[in-house]
Short mmCIF file of the C-alpha atoms (twelve columns), coordinates in Angstrom:
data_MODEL
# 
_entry.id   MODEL 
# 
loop_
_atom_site.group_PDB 
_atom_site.id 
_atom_site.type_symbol 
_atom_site.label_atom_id 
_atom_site.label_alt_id 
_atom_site.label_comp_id 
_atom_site.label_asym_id 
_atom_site.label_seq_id 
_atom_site.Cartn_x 
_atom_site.Cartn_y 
_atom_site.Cartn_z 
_atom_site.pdbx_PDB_model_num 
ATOM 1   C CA . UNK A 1   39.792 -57.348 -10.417 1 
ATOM 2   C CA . UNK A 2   41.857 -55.171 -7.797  1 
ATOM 3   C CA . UNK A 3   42.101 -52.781 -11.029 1 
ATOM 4   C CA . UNK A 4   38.272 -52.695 -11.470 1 
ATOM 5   C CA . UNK A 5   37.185 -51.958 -8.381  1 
ATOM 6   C CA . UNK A 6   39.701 -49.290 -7.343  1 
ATOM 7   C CA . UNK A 7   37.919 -47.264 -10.546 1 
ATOM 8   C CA . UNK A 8   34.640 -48.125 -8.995  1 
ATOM 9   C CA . UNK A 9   35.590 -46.865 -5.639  1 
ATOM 10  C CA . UNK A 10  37.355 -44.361 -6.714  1 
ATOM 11  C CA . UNK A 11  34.081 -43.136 -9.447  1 
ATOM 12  C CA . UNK A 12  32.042 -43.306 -6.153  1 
ATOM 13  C CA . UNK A 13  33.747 -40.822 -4.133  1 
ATOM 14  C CA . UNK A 14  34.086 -38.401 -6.790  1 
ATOM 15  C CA . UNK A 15  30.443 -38.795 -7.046  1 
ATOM 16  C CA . UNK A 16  30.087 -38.304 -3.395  1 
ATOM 17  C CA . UNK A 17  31.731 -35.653 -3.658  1 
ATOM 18  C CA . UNK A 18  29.821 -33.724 -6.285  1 
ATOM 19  C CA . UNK A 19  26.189 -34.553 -4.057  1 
ATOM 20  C CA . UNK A 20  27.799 -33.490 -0.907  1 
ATOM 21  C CA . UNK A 21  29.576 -30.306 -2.511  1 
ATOM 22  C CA . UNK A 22  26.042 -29.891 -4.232  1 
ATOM 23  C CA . UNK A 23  24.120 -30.162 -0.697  1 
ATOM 24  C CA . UNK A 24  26.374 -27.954 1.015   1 
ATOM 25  C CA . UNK A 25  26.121 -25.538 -1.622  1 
ATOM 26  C CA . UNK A 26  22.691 -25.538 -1.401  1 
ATOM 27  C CA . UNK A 27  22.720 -24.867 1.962   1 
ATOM 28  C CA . UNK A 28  25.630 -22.115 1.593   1 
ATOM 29  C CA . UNK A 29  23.323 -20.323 -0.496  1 
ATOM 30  C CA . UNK A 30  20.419 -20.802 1.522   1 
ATOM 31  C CA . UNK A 31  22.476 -19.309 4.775   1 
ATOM 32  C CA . UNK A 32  23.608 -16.334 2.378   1 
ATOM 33  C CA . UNK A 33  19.717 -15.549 0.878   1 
ATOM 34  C CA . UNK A 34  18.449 -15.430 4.565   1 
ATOM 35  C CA . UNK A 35  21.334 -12.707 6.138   1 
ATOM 36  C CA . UNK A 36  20.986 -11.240 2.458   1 
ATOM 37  C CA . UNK A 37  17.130 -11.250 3.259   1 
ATOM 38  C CA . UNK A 38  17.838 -9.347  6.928   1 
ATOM 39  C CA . UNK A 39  19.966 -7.209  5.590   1 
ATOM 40  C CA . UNK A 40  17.492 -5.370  3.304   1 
ATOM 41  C CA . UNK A 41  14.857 -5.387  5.783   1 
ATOM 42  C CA . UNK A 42  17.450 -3.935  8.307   1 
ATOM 43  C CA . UNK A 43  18.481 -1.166  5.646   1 
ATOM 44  C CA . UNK A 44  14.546 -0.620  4.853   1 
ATOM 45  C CA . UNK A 45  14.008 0.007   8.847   1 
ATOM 46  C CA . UNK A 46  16.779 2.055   9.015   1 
ATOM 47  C CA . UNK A 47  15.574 4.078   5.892   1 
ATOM 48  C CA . UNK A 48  12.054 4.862   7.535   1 
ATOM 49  C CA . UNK A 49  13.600 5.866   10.750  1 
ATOM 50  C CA . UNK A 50  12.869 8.984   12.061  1 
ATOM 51  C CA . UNK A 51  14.934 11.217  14.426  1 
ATOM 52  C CA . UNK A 52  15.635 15.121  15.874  1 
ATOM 53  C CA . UNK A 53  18.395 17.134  15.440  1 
ATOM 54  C CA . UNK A 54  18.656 20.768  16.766  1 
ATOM 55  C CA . UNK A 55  21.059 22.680  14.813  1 
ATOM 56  C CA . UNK A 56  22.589 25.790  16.850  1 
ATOM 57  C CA . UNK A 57  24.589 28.767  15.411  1 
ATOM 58  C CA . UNK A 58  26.396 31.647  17.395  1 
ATOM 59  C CA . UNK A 59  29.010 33.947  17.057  1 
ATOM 60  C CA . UNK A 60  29.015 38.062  15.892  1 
ATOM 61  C CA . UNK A 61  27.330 38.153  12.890  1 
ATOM 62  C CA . UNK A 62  26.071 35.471  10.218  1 
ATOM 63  C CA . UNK A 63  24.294 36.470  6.999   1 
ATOM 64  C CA . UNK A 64  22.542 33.061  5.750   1 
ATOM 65  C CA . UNK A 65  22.370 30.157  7.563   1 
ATOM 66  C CA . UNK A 66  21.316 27.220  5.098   1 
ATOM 67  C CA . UNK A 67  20.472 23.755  6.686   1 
ATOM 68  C CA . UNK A 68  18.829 20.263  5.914   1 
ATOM 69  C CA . UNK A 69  15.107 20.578  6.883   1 
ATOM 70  C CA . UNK A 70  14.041 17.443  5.880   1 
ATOM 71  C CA . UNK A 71  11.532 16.477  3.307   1 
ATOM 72  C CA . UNK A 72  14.073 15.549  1.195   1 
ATOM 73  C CA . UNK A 73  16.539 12.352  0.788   1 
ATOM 74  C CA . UNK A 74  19.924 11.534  1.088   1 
ATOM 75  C CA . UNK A 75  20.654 11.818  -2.444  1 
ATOM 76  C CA . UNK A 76  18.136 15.330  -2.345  1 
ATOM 77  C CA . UNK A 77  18.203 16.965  0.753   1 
ATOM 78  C CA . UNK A 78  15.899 19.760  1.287   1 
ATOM 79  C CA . UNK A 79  17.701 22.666  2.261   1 
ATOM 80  C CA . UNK A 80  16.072 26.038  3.827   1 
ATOM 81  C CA . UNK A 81  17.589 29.660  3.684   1 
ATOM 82  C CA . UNK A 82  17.689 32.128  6.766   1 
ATOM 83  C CA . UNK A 83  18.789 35.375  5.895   1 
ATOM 84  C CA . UNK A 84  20.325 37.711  8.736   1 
ATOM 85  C CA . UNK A 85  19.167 35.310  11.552  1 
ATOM 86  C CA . UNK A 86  19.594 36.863  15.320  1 
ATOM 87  C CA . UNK A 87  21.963 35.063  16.677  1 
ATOM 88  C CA . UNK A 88  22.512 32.519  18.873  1 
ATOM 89  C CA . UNK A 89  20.185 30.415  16.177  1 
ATOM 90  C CA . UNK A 90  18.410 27.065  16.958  1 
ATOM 91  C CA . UNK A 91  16.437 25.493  14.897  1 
ATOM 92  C CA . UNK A 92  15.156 21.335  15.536  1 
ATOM 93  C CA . UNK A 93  14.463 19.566  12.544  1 
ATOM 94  C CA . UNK A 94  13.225 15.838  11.913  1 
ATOM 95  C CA . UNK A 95  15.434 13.933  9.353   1 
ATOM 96  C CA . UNK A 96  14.919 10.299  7.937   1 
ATOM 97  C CA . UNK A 97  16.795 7.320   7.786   1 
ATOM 98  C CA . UNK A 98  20.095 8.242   6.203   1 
ATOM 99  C CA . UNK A 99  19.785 11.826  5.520   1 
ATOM 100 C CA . UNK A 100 22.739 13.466  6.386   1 
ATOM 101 C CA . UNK A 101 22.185 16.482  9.304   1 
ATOM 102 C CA . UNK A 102 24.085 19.900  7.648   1 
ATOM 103 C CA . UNK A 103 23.622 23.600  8.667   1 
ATOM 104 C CA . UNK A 104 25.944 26.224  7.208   1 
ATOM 105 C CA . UNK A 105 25.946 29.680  8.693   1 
ATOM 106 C CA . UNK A 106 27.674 31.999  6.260   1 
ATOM 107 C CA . UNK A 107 29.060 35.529  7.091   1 
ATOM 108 C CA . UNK A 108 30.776 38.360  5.038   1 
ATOM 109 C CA . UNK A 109 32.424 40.398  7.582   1 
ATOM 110 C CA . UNK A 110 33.126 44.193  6.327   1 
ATOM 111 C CA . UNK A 111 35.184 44.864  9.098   1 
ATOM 112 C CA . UNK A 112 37.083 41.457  9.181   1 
ATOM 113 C CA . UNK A 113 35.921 39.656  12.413  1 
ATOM 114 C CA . UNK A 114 33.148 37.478  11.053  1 
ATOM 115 C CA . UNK A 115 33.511 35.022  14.037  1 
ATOM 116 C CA . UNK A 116 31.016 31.640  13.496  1 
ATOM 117 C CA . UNK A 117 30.709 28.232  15.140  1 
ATOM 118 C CA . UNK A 118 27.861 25.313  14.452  1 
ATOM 119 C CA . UNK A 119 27.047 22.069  16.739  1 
ATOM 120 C CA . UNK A 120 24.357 19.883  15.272  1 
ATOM 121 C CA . UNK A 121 23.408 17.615  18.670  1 
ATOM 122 C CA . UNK A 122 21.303 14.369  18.364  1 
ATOM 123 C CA . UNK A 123 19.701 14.015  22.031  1 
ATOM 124 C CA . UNK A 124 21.899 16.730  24.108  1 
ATOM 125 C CA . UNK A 125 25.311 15.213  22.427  1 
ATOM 126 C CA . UNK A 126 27.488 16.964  19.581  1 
ATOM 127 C CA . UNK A 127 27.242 14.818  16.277  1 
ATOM 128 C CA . UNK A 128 29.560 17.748  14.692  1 
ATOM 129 C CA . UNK A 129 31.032 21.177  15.739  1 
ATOM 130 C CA . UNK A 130 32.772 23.286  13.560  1 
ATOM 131 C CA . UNK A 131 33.671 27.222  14.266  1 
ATOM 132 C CA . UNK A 132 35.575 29.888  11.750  1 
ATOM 133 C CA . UNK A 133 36.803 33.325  11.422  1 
ATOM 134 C CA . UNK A 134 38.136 35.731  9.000   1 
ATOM 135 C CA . UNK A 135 36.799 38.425  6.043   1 
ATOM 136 C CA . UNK A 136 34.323 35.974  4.534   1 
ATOM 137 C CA . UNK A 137 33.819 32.676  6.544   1 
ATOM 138 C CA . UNK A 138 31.706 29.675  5.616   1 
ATOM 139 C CA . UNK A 139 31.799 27.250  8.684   1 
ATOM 140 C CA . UNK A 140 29.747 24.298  8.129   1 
ATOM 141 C CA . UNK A 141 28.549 21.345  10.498  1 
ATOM 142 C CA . UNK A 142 27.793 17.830  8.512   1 
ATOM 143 C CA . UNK A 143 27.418 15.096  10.692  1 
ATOM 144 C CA . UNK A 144 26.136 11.271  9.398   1 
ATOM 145 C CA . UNK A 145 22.688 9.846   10.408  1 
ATOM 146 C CA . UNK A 146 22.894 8.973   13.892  1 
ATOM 147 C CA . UNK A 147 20.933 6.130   13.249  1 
ATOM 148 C CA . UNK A 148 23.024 4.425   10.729  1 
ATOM 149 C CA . UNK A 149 26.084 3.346   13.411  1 
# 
């Protein structure tokens, strides 16, 4: 008898154990679909985001400056062309969501100095800031979305 109803105690609890491990499954992947859930509609905001950056470029002399002008995406930014900007050079562009802020004066110096820097500031403060010198220098600022940390 002792025999008997040790098996039916013990066929119980493993029962009891498969409902409860079933129920708190359930509710484990209930708890991971709702942050799962925030997430993307956190990503999604952050996608649609808008912000300013103001790109600035000095030095001696700089023959192209290329840069992200938005329009574009992270995986295709749209990049614009100045040729033989006066320099210092600002320029304030609107990017979205993750779209990376880049501007990349170039300079081929006949008589050697070519001297360059770049800041790209989000609201007064340096994301990136990059200077170069030397026959042929390409001194680029890329900074990450400001609104993705």
């Amino acid at each position: 008898m002792n025999r008997i109803r040790r098996s039916l105690m013990s066929a119980l609890v493993a029962g009891g154990l498969v409902l409860g491990l079933s129920v708190c499954s359930e509710a484990a992947d209930d708890a991971a679909k709702q942050v799962e859930d925030e997430l993307v509609e956190e990503v999604d905001k952050q996608l649609d985001e808008e912000y300013e950056v103001t790109y600035e470029v000095t030095g001696e002399k700089v023959d192209s400056i290329d840069f992200n002008a938005g329009g574009g995406d992270a995986a295709d930014p749209k990049l614009e062309t100045v040729d033989n900007p006066t320099l210092p050079w600002k320029k304030t562009v609107k990017l979205r969501g993750i779209e990376a802020p880049v501007v990349i004066p170039v300079t081929v110096g006949i008589n050697g100095s070519g001297d360059l820097s770049c800041k790209i500031l989000y609201k007064g403060e340096a994301l990136a800031e990059e200077s170069g010198a030397g026959t042929v220098s390409v001194t680029g600022c890329v900074a990450v979305s400001p609104i993705v940390g």
